[in-house]
N, C-alpha and C positions, 0 to 999 in steps of 0.2 A: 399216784395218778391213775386213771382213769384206760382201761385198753378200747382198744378201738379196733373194728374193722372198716378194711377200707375197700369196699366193693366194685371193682371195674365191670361194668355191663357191657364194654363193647368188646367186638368179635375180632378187633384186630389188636393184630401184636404189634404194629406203628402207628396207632391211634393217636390222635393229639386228645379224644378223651381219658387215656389212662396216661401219657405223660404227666399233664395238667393232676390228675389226682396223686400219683406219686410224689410228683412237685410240692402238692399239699399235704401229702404225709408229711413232708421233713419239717413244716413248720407245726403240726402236732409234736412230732417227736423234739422238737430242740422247745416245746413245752413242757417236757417230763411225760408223755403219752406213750406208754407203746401202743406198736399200729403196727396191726398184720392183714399185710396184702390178700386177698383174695380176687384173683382174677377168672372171669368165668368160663373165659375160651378155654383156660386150662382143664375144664370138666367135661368128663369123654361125653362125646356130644351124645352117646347109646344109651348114657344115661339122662338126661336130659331132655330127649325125646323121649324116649322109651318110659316117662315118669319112674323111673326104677328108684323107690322111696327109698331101697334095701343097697344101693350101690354104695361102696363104699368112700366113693366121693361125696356124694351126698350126702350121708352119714356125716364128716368129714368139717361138710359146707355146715351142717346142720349145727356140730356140737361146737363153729370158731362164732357162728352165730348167738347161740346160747352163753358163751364165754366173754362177748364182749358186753361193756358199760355203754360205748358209742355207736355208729353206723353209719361210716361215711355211704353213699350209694352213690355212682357217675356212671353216666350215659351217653350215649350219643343220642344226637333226634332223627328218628326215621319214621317220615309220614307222621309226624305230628305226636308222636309216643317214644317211649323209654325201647329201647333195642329186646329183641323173640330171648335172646341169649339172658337176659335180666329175667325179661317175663317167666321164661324156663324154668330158670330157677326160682324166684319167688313163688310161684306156684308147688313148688316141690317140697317149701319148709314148714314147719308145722302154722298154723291159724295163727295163731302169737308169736312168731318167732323173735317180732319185736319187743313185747310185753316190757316196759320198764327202762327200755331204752332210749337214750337219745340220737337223732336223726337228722345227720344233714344231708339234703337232695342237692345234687352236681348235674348239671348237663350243656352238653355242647351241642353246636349245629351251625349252620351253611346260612341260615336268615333269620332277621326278628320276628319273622311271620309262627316261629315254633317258643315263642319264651314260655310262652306258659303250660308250654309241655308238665312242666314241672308241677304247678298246681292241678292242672286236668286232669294228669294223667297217670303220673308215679305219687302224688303226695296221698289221693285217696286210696291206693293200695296201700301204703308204707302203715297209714291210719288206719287203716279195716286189720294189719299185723299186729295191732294192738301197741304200736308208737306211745311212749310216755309222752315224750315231747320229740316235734318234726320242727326243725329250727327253719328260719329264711333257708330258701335254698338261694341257685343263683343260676343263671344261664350262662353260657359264656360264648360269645362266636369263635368259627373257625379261625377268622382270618385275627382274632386277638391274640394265638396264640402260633407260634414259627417257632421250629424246629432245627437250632444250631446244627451243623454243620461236625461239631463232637458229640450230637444227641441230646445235649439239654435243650430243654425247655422256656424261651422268651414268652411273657406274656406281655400282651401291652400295659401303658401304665394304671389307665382308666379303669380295664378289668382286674389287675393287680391287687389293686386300692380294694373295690369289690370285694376282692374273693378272700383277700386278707381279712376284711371286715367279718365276714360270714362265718369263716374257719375261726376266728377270735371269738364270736359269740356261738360257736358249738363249742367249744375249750371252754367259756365263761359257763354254760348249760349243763356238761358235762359235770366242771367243779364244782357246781353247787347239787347236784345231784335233780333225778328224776322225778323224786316229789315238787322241790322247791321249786325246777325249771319249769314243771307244769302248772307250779301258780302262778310266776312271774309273768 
């Protein structure tokens, strides 16, 4: 099967953006997928700012990028765009770091006034990183998603349905690989 990274953009360690993508790893992984986390608050912020191409985080970021066949990427919506913390690093990996990969775009937010964050705003970067194929992405609101009380993750059902859908056609994208996905 196919590895996959799974790209957290937002800046909090209680986010219901990086719950919600976790939540979505497990149904990769009980596909036969491994999937390795990549969270970006974890990347010392000196580098990140500081463009330090040479930090060995980045490095790091750089070669789990080159490694994987997939790309999950999730975000939060702030101001109508993908989170400074994504931008950071996207900026920081080489011109192609997508070349040949598949790509599903994730984002969360507060109103439907931001869904199309996703195409405006992350899909034409993800495509300019030389994306083989950028699958449906999906928006998902805050209030679809609550925060058990032991830390799991409730999504509602509507969005569920959704995100199950989307996460099933990057696994479907994935398995048939990065040529064939970009004909279909």
């Amino acid at each position: 099967m196919a590895t996959v990274l799974s790209v957290s953009g937002s800046p909090s360690a209680s986010s219901r953006t990086d719950r919600l993508l976790r939540h979505l790893d497990e149904r990769l992984r009980a596909q036969g997928h491994e999937v390795i986390p990549l969270d970006i608050r974890t990347v010392p912020a000196e580098a990140l700012l500081g463009a330090d191409f040479r930090h060995p985080a980045i490095a790091e970021a750089t070669e789990l990028f080159a490694g994987a066949d997939g790309v999950v990427v999730a975000t939060p919506v702030y101001k109508a765009s993908y989170s400074g913390v994504l931008k950071a690093l996207l900026d920081l990996l080489p011109q192609y770091a997508l070349a040949g990969k598949t790509v599903l775009p994730l984002a969360t937010g507060g109103s439907t006034a931001h869904v199309l964050a996703i195409d405006y705003a992350l899909r034409p970067v993800l495509s300019s990183m030389g994306a083989a194929h950028i699958v449906q992405g999906w928006f998902t609101l805050d209030t679809d998603l609550t925060v058990r009380d032991d830390g799991s993750l409730a999504v509602a059902a509507g969005a569920a349905e959704a995100l199950t859908r989307v996460v099933d056609q990057f696994a479907t994208a994935l398995d048939r690989g990065p040529v064939l996905a970009a004909a279909g």
